[in-house]
C-alpha positions, 0 to 999 in steps of 0.5 A, a space after each residue: 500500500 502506497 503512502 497517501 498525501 494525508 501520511 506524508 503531510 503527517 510525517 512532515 509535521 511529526 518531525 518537524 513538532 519534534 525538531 521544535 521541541 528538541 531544540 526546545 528542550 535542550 534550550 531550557 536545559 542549558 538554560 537551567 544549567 547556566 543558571 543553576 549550577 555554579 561552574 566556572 565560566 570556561 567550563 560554561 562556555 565549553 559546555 555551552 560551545 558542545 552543545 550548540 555544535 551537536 545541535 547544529 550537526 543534528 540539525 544538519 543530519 536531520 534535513 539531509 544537508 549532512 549525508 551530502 557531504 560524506 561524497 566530498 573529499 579535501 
């Protein structure tokens, strides 16, 4: 049985409320770790460097721009 527009649209939509709501969730848990927890700041802004790097190469990953890369060689 062949996908029907009506599922295609809803598996778009999934993905992108959970795209929002991952990027949601990580915010507010930085956030609560920034502000929360006494840590020094280099190791907050370490902290904070690792987890926006994640975020973008999952980013990344997640809209297909990442697989294209694996072809080019340097």
């Amino acid at each position: 049985m062949a996908p029907t527009l009506n599922s295609t649209i809803q598996i778009y939509v999934m993905s992108l409320l959970t795209i929002i709501l991952v990027l949601i969730v990580a915010g507010v848990l930085l956030w609560l770790i920034n502000a929360y927890i006494p840590m020094d700041r280099k190791i907050k802004s370490l902290l904070n460097a690792v987890v926006v790097i994640v975020l973008v190469l999952w980013l990344l990953k997640a809209f297909g721009l990442l697989d294209s890369l694996k072809g080019i060689s340097v």
